[in-house]
N, CA, C and O atoms as CSV, one atom per row, in Angstrom:
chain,resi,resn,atom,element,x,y,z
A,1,UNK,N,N,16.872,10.136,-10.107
A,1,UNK,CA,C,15.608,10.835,-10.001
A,1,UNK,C,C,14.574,10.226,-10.945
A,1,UNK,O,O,13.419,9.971,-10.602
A,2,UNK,N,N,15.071,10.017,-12.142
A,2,UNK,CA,C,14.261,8.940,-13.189
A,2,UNK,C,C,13.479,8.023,-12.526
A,2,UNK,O,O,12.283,7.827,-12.740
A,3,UNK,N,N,14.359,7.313,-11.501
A,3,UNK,CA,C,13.811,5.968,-11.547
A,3,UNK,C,C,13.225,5.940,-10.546
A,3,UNK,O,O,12.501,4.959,-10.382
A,4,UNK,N,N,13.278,6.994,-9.448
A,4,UNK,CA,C,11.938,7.330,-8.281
A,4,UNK,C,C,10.705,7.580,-8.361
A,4,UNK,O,O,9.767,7.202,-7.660
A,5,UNK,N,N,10.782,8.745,-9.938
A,5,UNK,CA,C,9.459,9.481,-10.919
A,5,UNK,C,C,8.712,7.996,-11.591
A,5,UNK,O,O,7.511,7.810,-11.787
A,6,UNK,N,N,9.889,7.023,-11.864
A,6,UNK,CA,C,9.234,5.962,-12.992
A,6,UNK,C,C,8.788,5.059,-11.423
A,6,UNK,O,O,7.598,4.764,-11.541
A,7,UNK,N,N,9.218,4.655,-10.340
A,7,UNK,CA,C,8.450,3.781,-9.737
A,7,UNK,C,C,6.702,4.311,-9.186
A,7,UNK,O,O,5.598,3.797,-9.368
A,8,UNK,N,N,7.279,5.912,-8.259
A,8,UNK,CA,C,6.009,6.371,-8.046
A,8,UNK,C,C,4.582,6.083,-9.019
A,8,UNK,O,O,3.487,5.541,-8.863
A,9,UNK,N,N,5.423,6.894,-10.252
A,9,UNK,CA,C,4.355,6.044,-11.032
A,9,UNK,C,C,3.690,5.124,-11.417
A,9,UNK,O,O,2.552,5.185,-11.883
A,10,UNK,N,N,4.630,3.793,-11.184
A,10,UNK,CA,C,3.922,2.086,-10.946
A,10,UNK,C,C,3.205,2.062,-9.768
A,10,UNK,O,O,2.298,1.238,-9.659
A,11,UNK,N,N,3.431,2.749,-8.954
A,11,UNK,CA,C,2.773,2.761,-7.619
A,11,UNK,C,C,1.446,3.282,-7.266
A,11,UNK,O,O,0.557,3.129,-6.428
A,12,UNK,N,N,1.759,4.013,-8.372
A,12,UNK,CA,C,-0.023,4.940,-8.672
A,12,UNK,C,C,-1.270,4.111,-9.700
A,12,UNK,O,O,-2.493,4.241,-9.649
A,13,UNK,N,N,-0.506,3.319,-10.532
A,13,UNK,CA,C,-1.182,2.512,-11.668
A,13,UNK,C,C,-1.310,1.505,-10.566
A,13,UNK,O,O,-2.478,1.432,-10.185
A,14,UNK,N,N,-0.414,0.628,-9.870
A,14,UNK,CA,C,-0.943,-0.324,-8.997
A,14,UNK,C,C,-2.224,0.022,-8.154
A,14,UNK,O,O,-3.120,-0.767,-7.852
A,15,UNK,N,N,-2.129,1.437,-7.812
A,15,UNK,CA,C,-3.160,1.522,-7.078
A,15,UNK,C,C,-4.640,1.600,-6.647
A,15,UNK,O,O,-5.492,1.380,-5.785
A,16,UNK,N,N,-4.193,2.279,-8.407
A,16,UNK,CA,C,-5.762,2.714,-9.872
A,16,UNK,C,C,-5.949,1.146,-10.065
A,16,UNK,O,O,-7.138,0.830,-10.105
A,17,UNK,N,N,-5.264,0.339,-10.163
A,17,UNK,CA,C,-5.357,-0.968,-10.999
A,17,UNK,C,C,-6.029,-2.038,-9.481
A,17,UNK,O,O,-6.771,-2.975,-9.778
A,18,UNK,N,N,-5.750,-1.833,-8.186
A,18,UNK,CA,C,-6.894,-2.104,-7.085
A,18,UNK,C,C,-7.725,-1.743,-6.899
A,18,UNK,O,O,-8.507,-2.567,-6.425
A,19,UNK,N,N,-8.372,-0.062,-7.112
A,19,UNK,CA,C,-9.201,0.480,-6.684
A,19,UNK,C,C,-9.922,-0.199,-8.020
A,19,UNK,O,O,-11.087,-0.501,-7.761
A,20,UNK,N,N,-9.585,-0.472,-9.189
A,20,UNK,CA,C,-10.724,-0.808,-10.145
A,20,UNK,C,C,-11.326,-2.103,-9.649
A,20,UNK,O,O,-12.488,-2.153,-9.246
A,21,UNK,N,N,-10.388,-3.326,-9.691
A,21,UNK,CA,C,-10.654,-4.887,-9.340
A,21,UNK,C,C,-11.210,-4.614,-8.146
A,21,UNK,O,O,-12.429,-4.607,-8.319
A,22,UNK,N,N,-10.805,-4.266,-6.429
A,22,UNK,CA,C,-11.776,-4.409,-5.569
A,22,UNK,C,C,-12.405,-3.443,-5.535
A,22,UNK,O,O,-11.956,-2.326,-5.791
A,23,UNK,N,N,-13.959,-3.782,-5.102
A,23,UNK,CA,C,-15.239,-3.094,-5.256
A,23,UNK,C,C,-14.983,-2.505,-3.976
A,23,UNK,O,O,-15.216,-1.298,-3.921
A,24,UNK,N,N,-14.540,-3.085,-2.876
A,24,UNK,CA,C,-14.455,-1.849,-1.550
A,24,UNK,C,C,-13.546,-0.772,-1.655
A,24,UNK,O,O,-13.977,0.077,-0.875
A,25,UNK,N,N,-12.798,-0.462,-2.052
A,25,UNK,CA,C,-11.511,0.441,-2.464
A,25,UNK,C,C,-12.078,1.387,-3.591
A,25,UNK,O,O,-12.666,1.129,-4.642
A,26,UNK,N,N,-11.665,2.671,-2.954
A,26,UNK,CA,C,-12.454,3.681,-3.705
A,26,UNK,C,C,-11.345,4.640,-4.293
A,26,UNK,O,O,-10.554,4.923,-3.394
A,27,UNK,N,N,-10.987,5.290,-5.603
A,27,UNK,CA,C,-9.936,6.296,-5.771
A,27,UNK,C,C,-10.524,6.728,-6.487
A,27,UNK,O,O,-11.125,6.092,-7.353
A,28,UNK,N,N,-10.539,8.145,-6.331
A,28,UNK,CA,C,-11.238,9.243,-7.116
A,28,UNK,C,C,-10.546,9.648,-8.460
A,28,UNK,O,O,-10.996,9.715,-9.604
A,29,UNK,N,N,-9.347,9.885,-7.964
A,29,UNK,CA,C,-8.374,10.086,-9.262
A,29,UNK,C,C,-6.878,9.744,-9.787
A,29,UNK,O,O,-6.462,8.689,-9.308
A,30,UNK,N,N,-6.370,10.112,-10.281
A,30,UNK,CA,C,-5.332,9.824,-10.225
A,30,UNK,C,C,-4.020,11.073,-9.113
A,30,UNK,O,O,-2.931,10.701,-8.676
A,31,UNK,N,N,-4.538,12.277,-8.968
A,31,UNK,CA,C,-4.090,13.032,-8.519
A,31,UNK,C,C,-4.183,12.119,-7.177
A,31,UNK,O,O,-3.217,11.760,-6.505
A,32,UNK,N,N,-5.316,11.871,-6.971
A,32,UNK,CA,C,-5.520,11.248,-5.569
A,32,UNK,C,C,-4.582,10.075,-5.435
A,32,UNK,O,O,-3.958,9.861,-4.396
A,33,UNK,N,N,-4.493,9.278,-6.571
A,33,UNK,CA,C,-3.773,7.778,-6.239
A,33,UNK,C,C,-2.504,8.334,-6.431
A,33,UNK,O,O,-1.601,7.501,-6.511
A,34,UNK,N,N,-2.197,9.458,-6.522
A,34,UNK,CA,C,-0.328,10.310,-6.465
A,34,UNK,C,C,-0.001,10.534,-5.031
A,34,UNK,O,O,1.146,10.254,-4.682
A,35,UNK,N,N,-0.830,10.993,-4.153
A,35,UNK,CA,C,-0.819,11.645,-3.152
A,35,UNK,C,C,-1.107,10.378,-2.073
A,35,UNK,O,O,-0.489,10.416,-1.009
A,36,UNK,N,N,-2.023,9.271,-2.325
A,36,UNK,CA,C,-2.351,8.160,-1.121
A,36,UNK,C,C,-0.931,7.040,-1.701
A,36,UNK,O,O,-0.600,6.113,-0.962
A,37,UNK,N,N,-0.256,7.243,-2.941
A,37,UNK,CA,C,1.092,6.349,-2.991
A,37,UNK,C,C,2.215,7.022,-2.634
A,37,UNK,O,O,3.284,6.411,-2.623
A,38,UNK,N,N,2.142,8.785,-2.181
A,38,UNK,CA,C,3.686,8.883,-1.314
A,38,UNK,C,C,3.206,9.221,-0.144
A,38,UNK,O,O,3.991,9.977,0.429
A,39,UNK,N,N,2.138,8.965,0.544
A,39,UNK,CA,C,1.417,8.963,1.796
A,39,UNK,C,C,2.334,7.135,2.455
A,39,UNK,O,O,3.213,6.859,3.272
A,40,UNK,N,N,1.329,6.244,1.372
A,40,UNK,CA,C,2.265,5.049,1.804
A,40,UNK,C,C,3.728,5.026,1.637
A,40,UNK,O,O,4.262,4.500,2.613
A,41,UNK,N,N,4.424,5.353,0.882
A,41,UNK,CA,C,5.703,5.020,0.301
A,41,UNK,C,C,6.222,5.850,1.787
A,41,UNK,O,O,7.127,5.238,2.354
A,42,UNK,N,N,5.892,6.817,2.310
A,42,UNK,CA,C,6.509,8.042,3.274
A,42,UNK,C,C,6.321,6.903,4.970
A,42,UNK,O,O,7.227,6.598,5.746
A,43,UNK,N,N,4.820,6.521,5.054
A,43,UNK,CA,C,4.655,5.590,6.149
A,43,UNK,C,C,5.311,3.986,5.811
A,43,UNK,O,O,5.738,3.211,6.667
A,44,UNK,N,N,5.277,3.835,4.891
A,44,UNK,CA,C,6.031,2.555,4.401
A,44,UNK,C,C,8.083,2.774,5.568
A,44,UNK,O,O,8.614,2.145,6.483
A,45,UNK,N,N,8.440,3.940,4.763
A,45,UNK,CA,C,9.701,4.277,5.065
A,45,UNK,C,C,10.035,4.523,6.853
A,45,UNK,O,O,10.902,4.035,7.578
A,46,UNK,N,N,8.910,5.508,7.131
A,46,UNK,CA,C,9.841,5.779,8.742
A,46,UNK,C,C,8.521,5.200,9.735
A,46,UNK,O,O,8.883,5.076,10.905
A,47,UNK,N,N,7.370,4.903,9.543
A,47,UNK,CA,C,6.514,4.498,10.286
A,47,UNK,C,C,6.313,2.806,10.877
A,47,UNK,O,O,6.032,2.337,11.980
A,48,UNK,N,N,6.566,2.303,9.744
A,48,UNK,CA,C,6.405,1.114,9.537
A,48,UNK,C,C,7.705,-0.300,10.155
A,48,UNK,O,O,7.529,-1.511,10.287
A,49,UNK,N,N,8.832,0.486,10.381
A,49,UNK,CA,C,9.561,-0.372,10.872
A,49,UNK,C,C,9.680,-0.097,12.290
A,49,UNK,O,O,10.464,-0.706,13.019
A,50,UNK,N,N,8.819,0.919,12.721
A,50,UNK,CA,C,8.585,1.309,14.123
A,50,UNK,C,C,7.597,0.355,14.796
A,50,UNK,O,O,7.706,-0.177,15.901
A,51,UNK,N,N,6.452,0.232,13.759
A,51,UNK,CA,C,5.933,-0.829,14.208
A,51,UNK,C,C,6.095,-2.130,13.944
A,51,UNK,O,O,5.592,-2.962,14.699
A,52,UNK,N,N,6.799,-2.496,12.868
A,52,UNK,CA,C,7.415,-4.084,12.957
A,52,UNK,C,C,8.205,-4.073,14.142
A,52,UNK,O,O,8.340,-5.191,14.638
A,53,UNK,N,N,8.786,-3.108,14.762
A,53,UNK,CA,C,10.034,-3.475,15.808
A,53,UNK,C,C,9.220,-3.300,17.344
A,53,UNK,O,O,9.844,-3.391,18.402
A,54,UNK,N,N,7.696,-3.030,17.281
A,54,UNK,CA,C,6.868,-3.041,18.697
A,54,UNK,C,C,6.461,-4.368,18.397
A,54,UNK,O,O,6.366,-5.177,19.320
A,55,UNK,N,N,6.258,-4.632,17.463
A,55,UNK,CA,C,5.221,-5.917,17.251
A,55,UNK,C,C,5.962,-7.186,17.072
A,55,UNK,O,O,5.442,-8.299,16.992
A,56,UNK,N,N,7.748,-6.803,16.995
A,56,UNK,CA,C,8.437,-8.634,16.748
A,56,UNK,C,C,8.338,-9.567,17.638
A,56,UNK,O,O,9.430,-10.135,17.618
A,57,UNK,N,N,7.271,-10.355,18.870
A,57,UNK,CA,C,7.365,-10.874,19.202
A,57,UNK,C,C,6.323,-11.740,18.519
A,57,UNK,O,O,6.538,-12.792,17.917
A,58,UNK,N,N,5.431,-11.273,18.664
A,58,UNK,CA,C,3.433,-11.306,17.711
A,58,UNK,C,C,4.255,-11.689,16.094
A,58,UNK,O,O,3.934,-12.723,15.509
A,59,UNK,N,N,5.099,-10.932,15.616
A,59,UNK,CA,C,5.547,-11.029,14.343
A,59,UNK,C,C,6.474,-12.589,14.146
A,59,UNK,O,O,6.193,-13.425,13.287
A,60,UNK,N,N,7.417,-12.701,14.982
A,60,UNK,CA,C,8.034,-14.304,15.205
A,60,UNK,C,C,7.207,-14.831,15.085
A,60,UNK,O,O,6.930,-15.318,13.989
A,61,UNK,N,N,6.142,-15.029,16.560
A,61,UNK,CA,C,5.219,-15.803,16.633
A,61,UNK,C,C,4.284,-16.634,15.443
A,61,UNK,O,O,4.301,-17.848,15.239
A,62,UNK,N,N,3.483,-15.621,14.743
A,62,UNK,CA,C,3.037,-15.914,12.997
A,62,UNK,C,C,3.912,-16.121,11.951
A,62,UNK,O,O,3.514,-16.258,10.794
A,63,UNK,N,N,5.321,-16.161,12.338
A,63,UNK,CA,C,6.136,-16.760,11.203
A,63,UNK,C,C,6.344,-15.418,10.134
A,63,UNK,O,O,6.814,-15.667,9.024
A,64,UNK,N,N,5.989,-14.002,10.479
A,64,UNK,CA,C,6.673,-12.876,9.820
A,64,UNK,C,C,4.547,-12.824,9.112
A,64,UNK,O,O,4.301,-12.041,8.195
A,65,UNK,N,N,3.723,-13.441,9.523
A,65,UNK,CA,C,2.131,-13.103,8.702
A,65,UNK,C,C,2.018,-11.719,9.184
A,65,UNK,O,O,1.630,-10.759,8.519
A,66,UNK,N,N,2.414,-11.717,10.462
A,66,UNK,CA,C,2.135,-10.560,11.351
A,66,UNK,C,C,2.110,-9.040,10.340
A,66,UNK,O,O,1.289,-8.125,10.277
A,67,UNK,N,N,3.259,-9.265,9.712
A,67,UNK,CA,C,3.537,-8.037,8.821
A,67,UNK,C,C,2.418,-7.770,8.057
A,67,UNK,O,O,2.017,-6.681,8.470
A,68,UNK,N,N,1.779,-8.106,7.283
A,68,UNK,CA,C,0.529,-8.238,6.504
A,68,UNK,C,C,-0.604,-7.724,7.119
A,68,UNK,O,O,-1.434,-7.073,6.484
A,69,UNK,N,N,-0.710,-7.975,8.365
A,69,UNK,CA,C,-1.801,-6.915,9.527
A,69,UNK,C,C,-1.402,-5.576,9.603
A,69,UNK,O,O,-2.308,-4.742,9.592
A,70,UNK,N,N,0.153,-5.056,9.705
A,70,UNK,CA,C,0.873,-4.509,9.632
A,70,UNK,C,C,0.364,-3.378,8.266
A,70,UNK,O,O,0.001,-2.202,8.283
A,71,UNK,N,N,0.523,-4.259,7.280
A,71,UNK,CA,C,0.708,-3.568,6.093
A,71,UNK,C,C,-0.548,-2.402,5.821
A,71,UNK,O,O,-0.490,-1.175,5.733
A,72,UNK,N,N,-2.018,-3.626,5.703
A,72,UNK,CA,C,-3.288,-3.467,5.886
A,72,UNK,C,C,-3.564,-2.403,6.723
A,72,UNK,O,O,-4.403,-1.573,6.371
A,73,UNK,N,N,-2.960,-2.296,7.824
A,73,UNK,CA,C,-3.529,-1.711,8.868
A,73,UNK,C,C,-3.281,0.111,8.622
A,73,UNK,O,O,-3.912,1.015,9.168
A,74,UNK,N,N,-1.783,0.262,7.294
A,74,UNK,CA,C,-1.663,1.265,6.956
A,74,UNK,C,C,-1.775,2.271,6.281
A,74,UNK,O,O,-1.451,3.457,6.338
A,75,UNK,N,N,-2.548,1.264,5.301
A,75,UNK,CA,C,-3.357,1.053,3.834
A,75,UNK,C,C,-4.442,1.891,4.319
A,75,UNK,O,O,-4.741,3.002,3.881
A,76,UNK,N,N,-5.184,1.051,5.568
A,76,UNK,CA,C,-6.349,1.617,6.079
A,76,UNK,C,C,-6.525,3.182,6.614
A,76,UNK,O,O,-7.399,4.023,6.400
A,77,UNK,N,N,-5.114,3.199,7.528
A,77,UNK,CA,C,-5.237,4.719,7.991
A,77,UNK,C,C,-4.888,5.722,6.752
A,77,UNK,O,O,-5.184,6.908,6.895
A,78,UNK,N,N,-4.530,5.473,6.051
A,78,UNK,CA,C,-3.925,6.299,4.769
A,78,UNK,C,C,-5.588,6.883,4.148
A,78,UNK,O,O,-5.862,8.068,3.954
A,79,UNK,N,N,-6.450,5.808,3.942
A,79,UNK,CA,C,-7.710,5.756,3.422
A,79,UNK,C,C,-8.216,7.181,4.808
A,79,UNK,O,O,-8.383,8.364,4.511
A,80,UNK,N,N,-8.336,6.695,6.010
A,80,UNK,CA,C,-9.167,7.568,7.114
A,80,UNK,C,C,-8.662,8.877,7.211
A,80,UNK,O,O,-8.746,9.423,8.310
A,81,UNK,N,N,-8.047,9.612,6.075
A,81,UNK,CA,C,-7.478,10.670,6.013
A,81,UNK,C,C,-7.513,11.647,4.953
A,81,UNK,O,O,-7.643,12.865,5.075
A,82,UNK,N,N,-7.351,10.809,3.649
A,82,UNK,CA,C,-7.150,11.004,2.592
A,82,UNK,C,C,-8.534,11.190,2.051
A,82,UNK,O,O,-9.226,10.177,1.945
A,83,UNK,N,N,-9.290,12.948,1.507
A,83,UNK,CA,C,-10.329,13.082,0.575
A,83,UNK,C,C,-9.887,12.178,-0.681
A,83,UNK,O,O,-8.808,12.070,-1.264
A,84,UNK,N,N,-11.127,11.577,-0.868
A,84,UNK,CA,C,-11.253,10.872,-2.391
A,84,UNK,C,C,-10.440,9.195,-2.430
A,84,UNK,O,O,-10.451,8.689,-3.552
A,85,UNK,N,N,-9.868,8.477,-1.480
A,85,UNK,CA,C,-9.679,7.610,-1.132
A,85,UNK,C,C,-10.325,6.750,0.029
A,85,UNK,O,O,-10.067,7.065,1.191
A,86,UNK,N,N,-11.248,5.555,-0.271
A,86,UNK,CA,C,-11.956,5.161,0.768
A,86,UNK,C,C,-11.382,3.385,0.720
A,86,UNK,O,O,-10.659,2.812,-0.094
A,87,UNK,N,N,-12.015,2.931,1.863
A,87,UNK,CA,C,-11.324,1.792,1.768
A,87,UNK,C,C,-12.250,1.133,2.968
A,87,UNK,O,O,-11.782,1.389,4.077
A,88,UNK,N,N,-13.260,0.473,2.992
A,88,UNK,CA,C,-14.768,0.127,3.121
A,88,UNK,C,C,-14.081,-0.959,4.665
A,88,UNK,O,O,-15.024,-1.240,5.405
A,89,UNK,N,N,-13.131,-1.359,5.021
A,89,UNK,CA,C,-12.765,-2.337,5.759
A,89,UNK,C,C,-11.586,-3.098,5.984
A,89,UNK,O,O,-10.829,-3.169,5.015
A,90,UNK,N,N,-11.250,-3.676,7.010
A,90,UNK,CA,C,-9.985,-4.255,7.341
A,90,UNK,C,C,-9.789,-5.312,6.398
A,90,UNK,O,O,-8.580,-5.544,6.380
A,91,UNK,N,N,-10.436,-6.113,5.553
A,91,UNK,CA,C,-10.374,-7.574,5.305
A,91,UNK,C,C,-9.975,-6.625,3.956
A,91,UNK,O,O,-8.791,-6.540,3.630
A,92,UNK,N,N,-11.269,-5.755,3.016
A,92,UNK,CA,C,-10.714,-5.409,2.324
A,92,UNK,C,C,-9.407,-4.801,2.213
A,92,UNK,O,O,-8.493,-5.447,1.700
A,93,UNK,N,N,-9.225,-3.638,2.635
A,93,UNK,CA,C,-7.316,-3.202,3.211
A,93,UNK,C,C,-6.596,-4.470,3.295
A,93,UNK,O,O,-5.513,-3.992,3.632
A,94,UNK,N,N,-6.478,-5.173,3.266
A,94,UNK,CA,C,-5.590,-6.770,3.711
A,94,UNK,C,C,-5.814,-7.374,2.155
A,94,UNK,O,O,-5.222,-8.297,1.595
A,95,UNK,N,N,-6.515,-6.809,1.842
A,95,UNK,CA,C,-7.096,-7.664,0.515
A,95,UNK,C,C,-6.563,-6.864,-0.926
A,95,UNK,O,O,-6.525,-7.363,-2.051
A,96,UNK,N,N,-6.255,-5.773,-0.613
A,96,UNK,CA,C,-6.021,-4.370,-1.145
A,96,UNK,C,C,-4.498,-4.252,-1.164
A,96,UNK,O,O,-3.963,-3.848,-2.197
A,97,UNK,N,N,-3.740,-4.586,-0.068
A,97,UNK,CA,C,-2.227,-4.478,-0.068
A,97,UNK,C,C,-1.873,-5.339,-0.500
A,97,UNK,O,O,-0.936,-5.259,-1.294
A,98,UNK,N,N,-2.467,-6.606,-0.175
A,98,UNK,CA,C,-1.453,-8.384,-1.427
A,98,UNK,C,C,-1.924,-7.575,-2.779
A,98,UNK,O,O,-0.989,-6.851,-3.122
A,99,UNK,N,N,-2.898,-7.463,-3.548
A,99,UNK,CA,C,-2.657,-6.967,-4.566
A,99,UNK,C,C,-1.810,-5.755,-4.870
A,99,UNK,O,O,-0.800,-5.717,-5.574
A,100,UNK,N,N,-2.258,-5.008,-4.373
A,100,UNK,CA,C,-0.834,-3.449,-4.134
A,100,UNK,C,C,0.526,-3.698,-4.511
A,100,UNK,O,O,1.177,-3.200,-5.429
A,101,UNK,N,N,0.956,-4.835,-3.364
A,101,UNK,CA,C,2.360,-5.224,-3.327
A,101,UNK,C,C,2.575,-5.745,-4.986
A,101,UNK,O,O,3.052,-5.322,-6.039
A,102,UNK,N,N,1.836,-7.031,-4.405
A,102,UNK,CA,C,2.288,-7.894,-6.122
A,102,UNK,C,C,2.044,-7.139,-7.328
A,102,UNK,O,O,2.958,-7.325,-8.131
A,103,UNK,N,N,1.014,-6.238,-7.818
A,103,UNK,CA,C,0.959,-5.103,-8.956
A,103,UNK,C,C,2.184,-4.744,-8.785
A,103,UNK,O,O,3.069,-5.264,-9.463
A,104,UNK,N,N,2.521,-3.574,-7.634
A,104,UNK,CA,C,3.894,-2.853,-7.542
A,104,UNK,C,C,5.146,-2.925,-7.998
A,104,UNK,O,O,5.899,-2.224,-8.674
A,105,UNK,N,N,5.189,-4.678,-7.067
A,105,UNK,CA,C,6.438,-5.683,-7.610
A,105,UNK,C,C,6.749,-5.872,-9.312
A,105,UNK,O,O,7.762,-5.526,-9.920
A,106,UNK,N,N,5.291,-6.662,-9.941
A,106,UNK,CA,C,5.614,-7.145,-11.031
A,106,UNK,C,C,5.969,-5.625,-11.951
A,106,UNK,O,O,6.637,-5.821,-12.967
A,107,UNK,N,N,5.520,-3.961,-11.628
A,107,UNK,CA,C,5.655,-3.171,-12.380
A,107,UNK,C,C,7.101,-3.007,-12.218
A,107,UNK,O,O,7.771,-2.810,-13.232
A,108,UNK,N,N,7.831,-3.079,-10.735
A,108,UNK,CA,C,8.770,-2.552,-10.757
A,108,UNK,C,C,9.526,-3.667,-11.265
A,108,UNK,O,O,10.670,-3.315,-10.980
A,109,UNK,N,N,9.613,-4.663,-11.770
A,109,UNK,CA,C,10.926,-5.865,-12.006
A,109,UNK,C,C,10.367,-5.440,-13.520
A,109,UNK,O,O,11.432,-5.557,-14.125
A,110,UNK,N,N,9.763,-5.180,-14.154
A,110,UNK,CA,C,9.628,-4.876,-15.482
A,110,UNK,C,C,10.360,-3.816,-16.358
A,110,UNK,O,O,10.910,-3.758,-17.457
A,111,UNK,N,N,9.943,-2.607,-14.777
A,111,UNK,CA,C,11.588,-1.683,-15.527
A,111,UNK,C,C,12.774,-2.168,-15.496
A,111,UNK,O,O,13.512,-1.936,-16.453
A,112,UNK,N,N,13.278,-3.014,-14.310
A,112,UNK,CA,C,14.303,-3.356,-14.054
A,112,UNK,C,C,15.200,-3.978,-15.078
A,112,UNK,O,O,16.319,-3.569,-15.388
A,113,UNK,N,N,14.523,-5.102,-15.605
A,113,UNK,CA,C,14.618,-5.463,-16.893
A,113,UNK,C,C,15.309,-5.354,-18.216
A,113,UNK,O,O,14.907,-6.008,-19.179
């Protein structure tokens, strides 16, 4: 349970830590960046391999890039829902999840550690 409480939480600083660097990405708070990181973490889990598994032909095809449209694309709807989370565009959202991920990553191999 520790270590679900300690990632969520990298997941929320990753998220605060995009919304600061890109200027299109908007987070109101941190309550908010709690609630739009188990929004993703929840569509990450049962949504998301529903659509990698409509999209594996498009996904072969780009050599697995496909996923990254994928990712973006969930980033985005998370934003079209969520008071106090905005997210100005697709390029930004795409631009928003490579940082997301890699923040996320480097927080979580740090606890690991």
């Amino acid at each position: 349970m520790y270590s679900l409480l300690t990632r969520l939480l990298i997941n929320v600083l990753a998220l605060l830590l995009v919304a600061y660097i890109i200027p299109g990405i908007v987070v109101d708070g941190f309550f908010t960046a709690l609630i739009v990181a188990l929004l993703l973490g929840l569509l990450n889990i049962f949504i998301r391999p529903i659509l990698i598994l409509l999209t594996l032909p498009i996904t072969i095809l780009t050599l697995g890039l496909f996923t990254f449209v994928i990712n973006a694309l969930l980033f985005w709807f998370v934003a079209s829902f969520v008071e106090g989370f905005e997210v100005s565009g697709f390029w930004i959202a795409l631009l928003g999840t490579l940082l997301y991920s890699l923040a996320s990553s480097i927080g979580n191999k740090m606890i690991e550690d």
